[in-house]
N, C-alpha and C positions, 0 to 999 in steps of 0.2 A: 218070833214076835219081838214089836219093840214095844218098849213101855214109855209113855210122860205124864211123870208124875205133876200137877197144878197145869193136867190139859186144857181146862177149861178156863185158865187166866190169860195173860197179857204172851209172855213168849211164849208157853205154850202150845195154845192151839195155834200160834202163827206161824212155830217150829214142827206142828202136826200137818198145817197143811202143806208144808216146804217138803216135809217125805212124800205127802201123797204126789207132786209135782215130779217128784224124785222117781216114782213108781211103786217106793214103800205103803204099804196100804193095810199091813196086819199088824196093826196099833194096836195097847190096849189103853186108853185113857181112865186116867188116874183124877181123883178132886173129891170135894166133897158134894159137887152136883146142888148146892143149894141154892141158889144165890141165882134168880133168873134173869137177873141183868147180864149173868156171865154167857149162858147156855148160848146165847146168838152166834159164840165165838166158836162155836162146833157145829155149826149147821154147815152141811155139805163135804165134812170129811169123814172120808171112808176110814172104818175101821174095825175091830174085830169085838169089842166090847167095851163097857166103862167098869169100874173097880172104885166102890167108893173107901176112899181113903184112909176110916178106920178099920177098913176090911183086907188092905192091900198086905200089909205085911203076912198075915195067913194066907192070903192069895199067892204070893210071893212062894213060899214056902212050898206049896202044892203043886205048881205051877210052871218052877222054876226051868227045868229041862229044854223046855219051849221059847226059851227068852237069850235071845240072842246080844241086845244091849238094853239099858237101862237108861233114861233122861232125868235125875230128878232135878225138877223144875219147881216143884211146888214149895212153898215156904209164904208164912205170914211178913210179909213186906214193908209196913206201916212205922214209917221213921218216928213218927208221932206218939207210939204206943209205950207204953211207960213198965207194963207189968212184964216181969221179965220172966215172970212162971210160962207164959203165953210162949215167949221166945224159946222156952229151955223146951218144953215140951213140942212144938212144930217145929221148929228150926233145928233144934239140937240131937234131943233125943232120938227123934225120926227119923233123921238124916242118919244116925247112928246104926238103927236098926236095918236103913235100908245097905250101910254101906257093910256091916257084917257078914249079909244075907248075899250080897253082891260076891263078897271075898270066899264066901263058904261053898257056894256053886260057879265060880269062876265066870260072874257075870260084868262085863266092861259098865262102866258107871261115868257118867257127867253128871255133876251136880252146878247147882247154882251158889256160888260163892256170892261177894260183892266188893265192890268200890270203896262199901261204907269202912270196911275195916279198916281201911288206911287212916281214918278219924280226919285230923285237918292237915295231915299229909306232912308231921314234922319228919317222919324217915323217910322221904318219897315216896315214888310210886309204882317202884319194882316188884315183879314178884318173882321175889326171893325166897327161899323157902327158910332161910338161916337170918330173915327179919320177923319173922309173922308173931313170936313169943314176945316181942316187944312193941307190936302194934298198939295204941291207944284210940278205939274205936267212940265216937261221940255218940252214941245211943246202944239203946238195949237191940234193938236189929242188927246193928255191927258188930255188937260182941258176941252175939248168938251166932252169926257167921264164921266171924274170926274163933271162937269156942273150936266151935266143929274143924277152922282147918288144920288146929292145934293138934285137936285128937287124931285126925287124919293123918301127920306126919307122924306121932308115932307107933302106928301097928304095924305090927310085925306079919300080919296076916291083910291083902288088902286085895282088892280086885286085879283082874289080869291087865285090866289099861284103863287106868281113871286120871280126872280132870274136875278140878276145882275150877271152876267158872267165874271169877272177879268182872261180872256185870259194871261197867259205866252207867251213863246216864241212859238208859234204851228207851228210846222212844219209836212209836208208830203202830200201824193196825193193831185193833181187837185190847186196847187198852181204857178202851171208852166206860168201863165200867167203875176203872178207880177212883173216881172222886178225886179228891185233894191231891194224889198220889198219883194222879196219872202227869204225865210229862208235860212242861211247860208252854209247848208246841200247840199242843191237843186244848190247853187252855189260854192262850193267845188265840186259836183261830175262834175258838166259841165267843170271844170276848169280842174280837175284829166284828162278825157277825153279826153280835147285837149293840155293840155302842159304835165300830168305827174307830177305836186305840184298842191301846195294850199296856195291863198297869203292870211293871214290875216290880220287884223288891228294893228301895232301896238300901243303897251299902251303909252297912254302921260299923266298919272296919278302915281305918285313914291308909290303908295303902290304894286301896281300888273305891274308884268313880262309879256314881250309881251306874247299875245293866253293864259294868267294868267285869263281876264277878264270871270266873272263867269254869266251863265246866266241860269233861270230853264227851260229847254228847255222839250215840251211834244209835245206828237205824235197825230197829230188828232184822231185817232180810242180810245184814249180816251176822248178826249174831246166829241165824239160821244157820247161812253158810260158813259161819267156824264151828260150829256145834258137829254138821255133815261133815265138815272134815276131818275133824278128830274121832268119831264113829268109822269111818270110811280107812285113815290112812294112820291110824293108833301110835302117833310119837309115843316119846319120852313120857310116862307121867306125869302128872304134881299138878301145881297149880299155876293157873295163866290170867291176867290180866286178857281183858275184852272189852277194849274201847277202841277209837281210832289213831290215836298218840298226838294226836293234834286239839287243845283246849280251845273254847272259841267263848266270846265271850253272851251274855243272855242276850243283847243289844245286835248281836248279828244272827241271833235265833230268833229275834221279833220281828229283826228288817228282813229277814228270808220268809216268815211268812206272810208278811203285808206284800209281798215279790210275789207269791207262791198266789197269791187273791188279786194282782195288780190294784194297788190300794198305796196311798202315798203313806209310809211311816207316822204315825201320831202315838207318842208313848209317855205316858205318866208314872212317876215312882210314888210307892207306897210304903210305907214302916213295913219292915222282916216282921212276923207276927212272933209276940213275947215265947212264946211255947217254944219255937224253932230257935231263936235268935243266937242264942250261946251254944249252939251245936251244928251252926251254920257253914257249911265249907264252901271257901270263897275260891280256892283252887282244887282243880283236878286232873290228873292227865295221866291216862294207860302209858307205861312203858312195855311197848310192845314186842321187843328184842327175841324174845323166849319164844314167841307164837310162828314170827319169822323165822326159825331157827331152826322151828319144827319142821318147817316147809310150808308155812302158809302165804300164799303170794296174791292172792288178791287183791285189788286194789280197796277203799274201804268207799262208801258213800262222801263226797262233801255235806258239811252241813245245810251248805244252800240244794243241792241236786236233793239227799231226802227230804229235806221239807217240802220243798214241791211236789218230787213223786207221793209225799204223805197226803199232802192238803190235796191234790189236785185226783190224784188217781183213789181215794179213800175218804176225807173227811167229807168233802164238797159233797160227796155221791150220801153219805152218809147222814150228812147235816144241813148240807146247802141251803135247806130250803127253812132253816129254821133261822125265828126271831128273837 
């Protein structure tokens, strides 16, 4: 059996249905199943049961024999969220419990790291395992990641092949759920739809020009296919950056989906909203060195090629028809 833990969010169920594609099909999905905006993101993938999330670690436990990898995927994501008990508890601790339990029955584990840790990217953007103690993450979701990969480098007891997953900017399918939080893409085409522009943030940093700010922006179907690869062909452990190694700036994510609608570009700048502003990162960019090292040779998506296949093969079908 394989497990993913937050199947019912954004990579998740997009990484549930990329196994059943694969021919894997004896999933046990993981979430807390409440939330019926999410559920549409698991219709039509085969699986072998759901596990709700306060239940999973005892599942886990009973269960464990049968579970040949592990995906945890799941985690409170919300840049915005301030209470940090919320982070130490889903993020931290959970992570904690699954990766013990992983280490105790010799179960291979991917989790979900992040981007955010790197904070505003004063030590760049390697992953290093001999920088992560002096990372300075700009919210409580970064430090809850980065928390956990701390602890992670030092036990002494740890699973047979694990991966820390340093998420970029991912955007695409089955995201539709998160509000404010889903990817800029997904709220650009809504916007294109009903006014005809696209307001971005403007910059309030004197190095970069409004829609200047640069971010590495990847397309979930690959983060699918690094996820299957690391399951499949188990490098080196630790921790890996997962983006494309290429930054691109918002202004060539707005002109690729007014491309992706054949729509002439019209784009208005907006105040960075005060909540965000001082924890704003204006650059970002996967070094990808490590992932390639491992043996991963895929090419990655362009930013223009997934916006298209995103808007054209999924939003339009999705939204097209709405005002």
């Amino acid at each position: 059996m394989v497990i993913i833990t937050g199947a019912a969010g954004f990579i998740g169920s997009f990484f549930a249905s990329y196994l059943n594609q694969k021919g894997i099909k004896n999933l046990i999905l993981v979430d807390d199943f409440s939330r019926e905006d999410k559920l549409p993101n698991l219709e039509g993938i085969a699986h072998l049961g759901w596990v709700h999330r306060d239940a999973f670690i005892s599942w886990l436990s009973s269960n464990h024999e049968q579970v040949t990898a592990l995906f945890h995927i799941g985690a409170r994501t919300d840049t915005t969220e301030f209470d940090t008990a919320i982070f130490d508890r889903l993020n931290l601790h959970y992570t904690q419990k699954v990766w013990n339990l992983c280490a105790e029955y010799q179960i291979p584990l991917v989790y979900a790291s992040s981007a955010a840790t790197y904070g505003l990217g004063e030590l760049g953007y390697e992953d290093r395992h001999d920088m992560v103690e002096d990372l300075q993450p700009l919210n409580a979701y970064g430090r809850s990641k980065n928390d956990f990969d701390k602890w992670a480098l030092k036990q002494e007891k740890s699973p047979p092949h694990w991966y820390g997953l340093k998420f970029f900017n991912v955007y695409g399918p089955n995201e539709y759920h998160k509000g404010r939080m889903a990817s800029v893409i997904f709220h650009a085409f809504r916007q294109i739809q009903q006014t005809d522009k696209v307001k971005l943030f403007r910059s309030h940093h004197p190095d970069f020009e409004n829609g200047k700010q640069l971010r590495d922006f990847v397309y979930v179907k690959d983060v699918s296919k690094v996820m299957y690869f690391l399951m499949q062909q188990t490098p080196e452990s630790g921790l890996y950056n997962l983006g494309t190694g290429q930054a691109r700036t918002f202004l060539d994510l707005a002109k690729s989906t007014f491309a992706a609608l054949n729509k002439t570009p019209h784009i208005e700048f907006i105040d960075t909203p005060i909540d965000i502003r001082d924890k704003y990162q204006y650059f970002t960019q996967a070094e990808m060195n490590k992932l390639k090292q491992a043996g991963y040779t895929e090419a990655f998506y362009s930013l223009e090629k997934g916006v298209k296949d995103y808007v054209q093969s999924y939003l339009l079908l999705n939204f097209g028809g709405e005002k």
